[in-house]
C-alpha positions as CSV (number, residue, x, y, z in Angstrom):
1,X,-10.7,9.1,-23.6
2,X,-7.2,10.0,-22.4
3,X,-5.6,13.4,-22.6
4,X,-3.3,16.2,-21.6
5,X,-4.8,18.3,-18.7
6,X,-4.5,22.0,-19.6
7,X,-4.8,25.4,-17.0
8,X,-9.0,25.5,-17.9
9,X,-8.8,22.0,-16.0
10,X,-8.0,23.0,-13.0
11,X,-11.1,23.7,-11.0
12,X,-12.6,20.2,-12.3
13,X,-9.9,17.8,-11.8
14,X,-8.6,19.6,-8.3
15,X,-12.7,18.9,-7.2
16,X,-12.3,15.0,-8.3
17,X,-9.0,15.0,-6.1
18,X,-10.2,16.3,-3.1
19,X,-13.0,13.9,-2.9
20,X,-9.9,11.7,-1.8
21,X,-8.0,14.4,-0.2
22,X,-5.4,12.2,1.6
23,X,-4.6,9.1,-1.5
24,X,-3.8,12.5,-3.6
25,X,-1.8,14.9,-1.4
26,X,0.9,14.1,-4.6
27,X,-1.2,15.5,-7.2
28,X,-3.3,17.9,-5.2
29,X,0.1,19.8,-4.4
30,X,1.5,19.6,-7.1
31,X,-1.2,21.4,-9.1
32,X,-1.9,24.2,-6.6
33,X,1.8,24.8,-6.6
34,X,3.3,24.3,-10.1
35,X,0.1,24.1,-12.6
36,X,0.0,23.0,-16.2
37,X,2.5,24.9,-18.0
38,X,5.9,23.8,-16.5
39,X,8.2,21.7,-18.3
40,X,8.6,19.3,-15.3
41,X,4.8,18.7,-14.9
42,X,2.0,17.0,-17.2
43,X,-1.4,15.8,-15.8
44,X,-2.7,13.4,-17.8
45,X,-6.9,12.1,-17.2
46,X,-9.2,9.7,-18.3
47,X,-13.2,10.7,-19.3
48,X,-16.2,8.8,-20.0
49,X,-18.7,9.7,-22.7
50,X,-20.0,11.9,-20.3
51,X,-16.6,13.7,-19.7
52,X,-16.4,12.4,-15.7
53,X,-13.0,11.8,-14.5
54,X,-12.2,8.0,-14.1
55,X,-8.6,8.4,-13.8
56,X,-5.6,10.7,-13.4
57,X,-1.9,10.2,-14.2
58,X,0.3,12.9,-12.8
59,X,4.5,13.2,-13.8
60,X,6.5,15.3,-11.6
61,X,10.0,15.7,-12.8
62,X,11.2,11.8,-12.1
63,X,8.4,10.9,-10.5
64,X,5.2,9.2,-11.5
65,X,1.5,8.9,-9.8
66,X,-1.4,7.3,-10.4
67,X,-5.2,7.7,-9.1
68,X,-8.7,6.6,-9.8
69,X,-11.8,6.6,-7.8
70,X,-12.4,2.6,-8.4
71,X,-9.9,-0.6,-8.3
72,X,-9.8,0.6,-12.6
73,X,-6.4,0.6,-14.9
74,X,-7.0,1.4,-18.6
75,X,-3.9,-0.6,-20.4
76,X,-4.3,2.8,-22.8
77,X,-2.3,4.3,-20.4
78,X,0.4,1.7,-21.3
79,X,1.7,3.9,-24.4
80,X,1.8,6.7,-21.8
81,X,4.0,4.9,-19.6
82,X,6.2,4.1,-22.2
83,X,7.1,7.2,-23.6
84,X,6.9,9.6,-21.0
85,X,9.5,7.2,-18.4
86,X,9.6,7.8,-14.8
87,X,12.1,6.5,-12.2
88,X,9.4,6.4,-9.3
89,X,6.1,5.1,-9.6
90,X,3.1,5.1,-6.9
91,X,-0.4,4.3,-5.9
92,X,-2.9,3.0,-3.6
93,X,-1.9,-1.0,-3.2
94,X,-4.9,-2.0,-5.0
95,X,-4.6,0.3,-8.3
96,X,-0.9,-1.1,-8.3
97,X,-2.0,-4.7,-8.4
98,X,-3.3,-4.1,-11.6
99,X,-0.5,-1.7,-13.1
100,X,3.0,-3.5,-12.2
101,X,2.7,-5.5,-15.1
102,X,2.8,-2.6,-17.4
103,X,6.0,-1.3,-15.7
104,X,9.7,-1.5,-16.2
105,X,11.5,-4.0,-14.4
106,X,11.6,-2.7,-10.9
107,X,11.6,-3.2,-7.0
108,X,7.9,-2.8,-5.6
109,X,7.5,-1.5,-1.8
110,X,4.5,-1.5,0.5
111,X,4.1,1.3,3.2
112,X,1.2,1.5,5.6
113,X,-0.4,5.0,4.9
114,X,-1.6,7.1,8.1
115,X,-3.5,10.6,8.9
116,X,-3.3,12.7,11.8
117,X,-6.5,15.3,12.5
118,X,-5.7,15.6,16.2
119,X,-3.3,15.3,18.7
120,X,-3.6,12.4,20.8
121,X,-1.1,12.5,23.3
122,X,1.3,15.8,24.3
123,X,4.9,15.9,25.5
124,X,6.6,18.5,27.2
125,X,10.2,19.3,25.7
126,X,12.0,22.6,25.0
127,X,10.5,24.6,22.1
128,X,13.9,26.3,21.8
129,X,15.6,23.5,20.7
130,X,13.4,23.4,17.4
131,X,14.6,25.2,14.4
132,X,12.9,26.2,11.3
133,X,15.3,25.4,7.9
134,X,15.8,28.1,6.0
135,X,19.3,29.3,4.7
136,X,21.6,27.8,2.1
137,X,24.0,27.0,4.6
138,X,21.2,25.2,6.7
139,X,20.7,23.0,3.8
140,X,24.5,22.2,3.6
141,X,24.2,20.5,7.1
142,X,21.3,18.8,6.0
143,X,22.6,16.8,3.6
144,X,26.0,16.2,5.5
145,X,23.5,14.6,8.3
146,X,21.4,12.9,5.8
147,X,24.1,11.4,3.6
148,X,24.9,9.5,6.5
149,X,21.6,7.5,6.6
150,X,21.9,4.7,3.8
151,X,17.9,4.3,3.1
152,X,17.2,8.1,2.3
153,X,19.4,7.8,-0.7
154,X,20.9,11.2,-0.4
155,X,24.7,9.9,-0.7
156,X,23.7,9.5,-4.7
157,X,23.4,13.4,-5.4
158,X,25.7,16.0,-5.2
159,X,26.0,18.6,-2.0
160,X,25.2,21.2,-4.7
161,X,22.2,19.2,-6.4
162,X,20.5,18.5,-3.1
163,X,20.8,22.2,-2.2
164,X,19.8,23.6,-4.8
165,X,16.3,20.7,-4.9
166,X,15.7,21.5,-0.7
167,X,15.7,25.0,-1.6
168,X,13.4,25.0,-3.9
169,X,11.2,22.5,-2.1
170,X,10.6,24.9,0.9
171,X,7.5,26.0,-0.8
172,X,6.2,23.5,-0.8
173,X,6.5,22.2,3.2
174,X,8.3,22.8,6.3
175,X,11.8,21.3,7.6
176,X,12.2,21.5,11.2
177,X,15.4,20.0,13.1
178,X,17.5,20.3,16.0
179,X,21.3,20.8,16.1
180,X,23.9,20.0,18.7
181,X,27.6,21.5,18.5
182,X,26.4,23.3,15.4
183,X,25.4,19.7,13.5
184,X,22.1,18.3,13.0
185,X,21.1,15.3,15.2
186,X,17.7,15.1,14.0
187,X,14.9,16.0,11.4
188,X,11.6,16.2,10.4
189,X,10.0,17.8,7.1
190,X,6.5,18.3,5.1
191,X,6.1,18.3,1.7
192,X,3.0,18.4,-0.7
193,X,1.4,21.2,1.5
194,X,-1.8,21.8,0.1
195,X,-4.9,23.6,1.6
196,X,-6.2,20.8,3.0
197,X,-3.1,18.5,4.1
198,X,0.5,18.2,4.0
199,X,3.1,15.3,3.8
200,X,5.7,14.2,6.7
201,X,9.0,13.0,4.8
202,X,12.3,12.5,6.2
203,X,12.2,11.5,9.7
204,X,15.6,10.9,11.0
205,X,17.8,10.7,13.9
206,X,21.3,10.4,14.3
207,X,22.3,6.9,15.2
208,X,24.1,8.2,18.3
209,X,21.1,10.7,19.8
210,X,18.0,7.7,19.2
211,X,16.0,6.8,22.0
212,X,15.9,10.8,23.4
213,X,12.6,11.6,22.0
214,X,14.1,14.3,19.7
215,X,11.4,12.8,16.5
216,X,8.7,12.8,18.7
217,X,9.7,16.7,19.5
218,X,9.8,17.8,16.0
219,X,6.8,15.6,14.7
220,X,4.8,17.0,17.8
221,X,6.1,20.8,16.9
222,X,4.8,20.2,13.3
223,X,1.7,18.6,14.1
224,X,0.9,21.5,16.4
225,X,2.1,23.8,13.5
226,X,-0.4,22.4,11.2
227,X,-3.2,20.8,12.8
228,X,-4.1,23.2,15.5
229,X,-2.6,26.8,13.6
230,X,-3.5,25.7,10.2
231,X,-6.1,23.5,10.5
232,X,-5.0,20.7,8.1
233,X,-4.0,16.9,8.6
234,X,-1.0,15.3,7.9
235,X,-0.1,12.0,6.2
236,X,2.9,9.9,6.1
237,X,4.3,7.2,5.0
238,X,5.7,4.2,7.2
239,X,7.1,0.7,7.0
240,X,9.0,0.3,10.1
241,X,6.7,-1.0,12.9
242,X,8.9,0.8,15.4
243,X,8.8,4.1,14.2
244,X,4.8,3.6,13.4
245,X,4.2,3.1,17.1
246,X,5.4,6.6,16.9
247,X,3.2,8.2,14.8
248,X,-0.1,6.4,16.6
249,X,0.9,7.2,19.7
250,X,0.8,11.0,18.7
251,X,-2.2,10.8,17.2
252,X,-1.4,9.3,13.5
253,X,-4.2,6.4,12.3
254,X,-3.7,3.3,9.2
255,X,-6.3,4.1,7.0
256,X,-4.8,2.3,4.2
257,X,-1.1,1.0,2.0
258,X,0.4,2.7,-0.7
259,X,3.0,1.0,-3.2
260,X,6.1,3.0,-4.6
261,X,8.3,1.3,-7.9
262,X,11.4,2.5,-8.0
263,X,12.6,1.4,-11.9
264,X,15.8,-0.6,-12.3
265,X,18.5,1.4,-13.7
């Protein structure tokens, strides 16, 4: 059986995620944060006849995630997928290879997936350099230094849109970066911040200040933020072999790949 999660939900289906804390940082957030009764959010799961969770299927404004315990698609979700669209769409690799055929037409993309518990390896830099984003007009640099950088998309939306969305997504995570003639050179942010974990998103360096170890400085500074003062691992995403000998240098591990399907338009 498939259905609509509701508020009296929460304990049971927030216990079925954590037993794979990292796969479903997504959901797990998303649910502490926002709950059931937004009009941006709907958790959908999947019982057996003895009402344990096989399956969850989470929609977060335009975005779309999928989880189950075991390599398990039920095409009764199909109907689901259907009519309430997405524009993003991810999972572990494995769950994908079963679900892509039930998608829009689309572009699929493989990341490796990575953890950090501990720091392996310190660097000394100047503390003072790193700053914490939080004003409006903070934001507006942001997105004139992340327009800039093709992959992350940002060029699509408005200055007012994407200030408006970082805003808003601030509690959720962190966004740390450092400046230089009052524009940002370089950045670094979490998102998904549960009580367990918390995601690293939006690395980036200016083209012109690479090679200066400024994303080692900020990922460093937020894995010192939340590993040793909050006690909680982080995750990212990679699929640029340089920037991953990054993140395993510092500490970050593989422990698995996760697909995202960004729908044709």
């Amino acid at each position: 059986m498939i259905r609509l999660l509701k508020e009296e939900d929460r304990t049971s289906v927030l216990e079925y995620l954590y037993q794979d804390v990292n796969y479903n940082i997504f959901p797990i957030g998303d649910i502490e944060v926002f709950g059931f009764d937004t009009d941006f959010q709907r958790i959908y799961a999947e019982f057996d006849e003895d009402n344990n969770y096989l399956s969850i299927f989470l929609r977060y404004r335009e975005n779309a995630v999928y989880y189950s315990h075991k390599r398990y698609f039920n095409e009764a979700y199909a109907e689901i997928l259907k009519k309430d669209s997405f524009d993003f769409f991810s999972c572990k690799t494995e769950l994908m290879d079963l679900i892509n055929v039930h998608l829009p037409k689309g572009i699929r993309n493989q990341m490796y997936f990575c953890r950090a518990k501990e720091i392996k390896h310190d660097i000394d830099y100047d503390n003072s350099i790193i700053k914490r984003l939080k004003t409006k007009e903070e934001c507006e640099k942001l997105y004139d230094f992340l327009k800039q950088i093709k992959e992350f998309g940002v060029y699509k939306q408005s200055k007012e849109n994407f200030v408006k969305s970082k805003l808003k997504s601030l509690q959720m995570g962190t966004t740390l970066y450092i400046e230089k003639d009052n524009r940002i050179i370089s950045t670094v942010a979490t998102t998904a911040d549960t009580t367990k974990n918390a995601m690293v998103v939006a690395v980036a360096t200016d083209n012109n200040c690479r090679k200066r170890g400024y994303a080692s400085f900020l990922l460093l500074s937020l894995m010192k933020e939340y590993i040793n003062g909050l006690h909680k691992e982080l995750c990212l995403f990679y699929d640029n072999p340089e920037a991953g000998k990054i993140y395993l240098k510092l500490g970050f591990e593989n422990i698995g790949t996760w697909d995202m399907y960004s729908v044709s338009k």
